[in-house]
N, C-alpha and C positions, 0 to 999 in steps of 0.2 A: 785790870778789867779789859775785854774784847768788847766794841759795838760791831756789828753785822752792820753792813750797810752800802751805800753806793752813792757817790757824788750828786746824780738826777734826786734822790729823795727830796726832798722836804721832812719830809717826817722826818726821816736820818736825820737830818744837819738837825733839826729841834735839841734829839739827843745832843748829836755830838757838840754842838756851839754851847750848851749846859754843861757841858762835861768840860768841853776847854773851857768856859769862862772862868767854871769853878774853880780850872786848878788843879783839879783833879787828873793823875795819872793812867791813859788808856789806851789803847791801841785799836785801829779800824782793821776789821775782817772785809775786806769786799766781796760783796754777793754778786756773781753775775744773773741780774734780775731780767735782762734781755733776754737772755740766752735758755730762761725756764727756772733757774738754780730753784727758786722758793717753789717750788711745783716738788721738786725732786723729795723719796721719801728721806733722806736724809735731814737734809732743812726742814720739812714738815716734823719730826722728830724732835730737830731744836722749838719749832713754833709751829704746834697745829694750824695757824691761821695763815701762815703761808708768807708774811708781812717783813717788812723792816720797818723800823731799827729791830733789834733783839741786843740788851746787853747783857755779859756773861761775869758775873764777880764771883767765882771761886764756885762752889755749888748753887750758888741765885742765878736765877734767869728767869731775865725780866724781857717781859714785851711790849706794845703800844708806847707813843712817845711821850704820854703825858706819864704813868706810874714812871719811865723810866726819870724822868722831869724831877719827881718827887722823889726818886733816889737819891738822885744827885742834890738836892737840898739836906735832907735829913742826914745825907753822909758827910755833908762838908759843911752845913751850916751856910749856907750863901745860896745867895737868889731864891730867899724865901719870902716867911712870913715872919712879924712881929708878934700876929697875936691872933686870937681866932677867926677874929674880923677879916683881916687881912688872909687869912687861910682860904678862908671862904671865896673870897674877890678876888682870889689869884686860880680856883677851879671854875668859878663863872667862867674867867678867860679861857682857859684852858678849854670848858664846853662849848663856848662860842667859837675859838679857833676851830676846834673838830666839826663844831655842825656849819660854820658859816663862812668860815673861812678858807681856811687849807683843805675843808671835805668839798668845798669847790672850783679854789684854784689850783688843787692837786689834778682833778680828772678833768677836766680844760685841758690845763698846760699837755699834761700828755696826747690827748686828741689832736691836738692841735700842733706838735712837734713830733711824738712818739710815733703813733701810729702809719700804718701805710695811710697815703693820700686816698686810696678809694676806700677805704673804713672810715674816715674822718666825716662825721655828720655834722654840717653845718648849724642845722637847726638847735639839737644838742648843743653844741657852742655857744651860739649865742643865747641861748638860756641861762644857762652856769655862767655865762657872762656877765651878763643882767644881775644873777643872786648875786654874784660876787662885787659887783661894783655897789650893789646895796648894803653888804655887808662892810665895805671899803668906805663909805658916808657914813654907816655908825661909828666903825673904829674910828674916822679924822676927827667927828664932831666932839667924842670921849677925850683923844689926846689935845682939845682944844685949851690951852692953858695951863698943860699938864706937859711934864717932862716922861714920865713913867704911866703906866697903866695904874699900878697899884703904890700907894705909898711915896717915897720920895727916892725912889731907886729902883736898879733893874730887878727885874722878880724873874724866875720863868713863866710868866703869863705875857709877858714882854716876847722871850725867846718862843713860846708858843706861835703867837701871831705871828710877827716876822720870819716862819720859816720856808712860806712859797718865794718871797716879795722878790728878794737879792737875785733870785737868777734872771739873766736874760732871752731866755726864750718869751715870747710874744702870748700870752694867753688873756687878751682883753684888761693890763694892768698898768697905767702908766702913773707912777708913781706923783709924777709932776703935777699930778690933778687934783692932790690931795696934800696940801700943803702941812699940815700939822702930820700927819704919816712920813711924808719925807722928811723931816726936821729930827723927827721921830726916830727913821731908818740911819740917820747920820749921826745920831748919837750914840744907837748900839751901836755901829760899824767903828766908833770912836772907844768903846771900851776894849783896855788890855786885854789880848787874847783874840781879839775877835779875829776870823778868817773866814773870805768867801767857802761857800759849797762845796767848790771846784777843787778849792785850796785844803779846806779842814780834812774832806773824803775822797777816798780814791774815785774813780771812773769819772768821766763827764763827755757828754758827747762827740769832744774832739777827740777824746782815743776809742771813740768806735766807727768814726769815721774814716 
């Protein structure tokens, strides 16, 4: 299997840390996403929507990070579900990562690191800041008592969330404020396999500096 992808993602690393935790055998394509690549008709070709991750297993290709999530369970039987209940509680996550989470500390982080400094709209910012630290009070007060999101072990609803948090760029997130999240974040970082962003995917902003 090929993942498309580039170290800065978050969404990437959702795949890829699913994909390595699984065990599963794969290899990273790096997209140069600075430089326009997903613009180009070539990659539009691979994925009309212009996005990474994209993974490639033989004639499948799969896009967005949560179906590919759901690959990676259904192929290897891990970091899933027990049973419908749990199926269910593991795409809630999945929707609330997308809508409240990483759909707002993804375009943050970027403004806020990516962009030239005179496009950087502060007001912008601290909006998405604000949603996101709300969102960041439901996640603590859920994993209050709780080791896992879902069930008594890691699920991909786990690797959903956690896929902005690990990087170090500054985007209104400091872990240490949320005490059940960082207990949280030290426990995936503790499972075999796991590897930073930086480490799992090619690019990250020190080789393009």
């Amino acid at each position: 299997m090929h993942l498309y992808c580039f170290g800065e993602s978050g969404n990437a690393y959702k795949a890829a840390l699913s994909l390595e935790l699984a065990g599963l055998e794969w290899q990273p394509v790096w997209v140069d996403f600075f430089h326009g690549e997903t613009r180009t008709p070539d990659y539009r070709a691979l994925n009309p929507m212009g996005e990474v991750p994209v993974l490639v297993d033989g004639d499948l290709v799969l896009t967005q990070s949560g179906v590919i999530q759901d690959y990676v369970v259904e192929i290897s039987g891990k970091l899933g579900w027990r049973d419908s209940a749990e199926r269910r509680d593991i795409l809630r996550w999945i929707l609330f990562d997308n809508h409240k989470n990483s759909g707002v500390s993804g375009p943050v982080r970027f403004n806020m690191n990516f962009l030239p400094e005179a496009k950087r709209d502060a007001g912008a910012n601290a909006y998405l800041m604000a949603r996101h630290g709300a969102a960041m009070k439901v996640l603590d007060g859920c994993l209050d008592g709780r080791d896992w999101l879902v069930g008594d072990r890691p699920t991909i609803a786990d690797i959903a969330n956690c896929g902005y948090l690990y990087y170090p760029e500054p985007f209104g997130f400091d872990r240490t404020t949320y005490p059940n999240i960082d207990a949280w974040l030290d426990r995936i970082a503790g499972l075999p396999g796991w590897k930073h962003p930086y480490d799992l995917m090619p690019g990250s902003p020190a080789d393009r500096a």
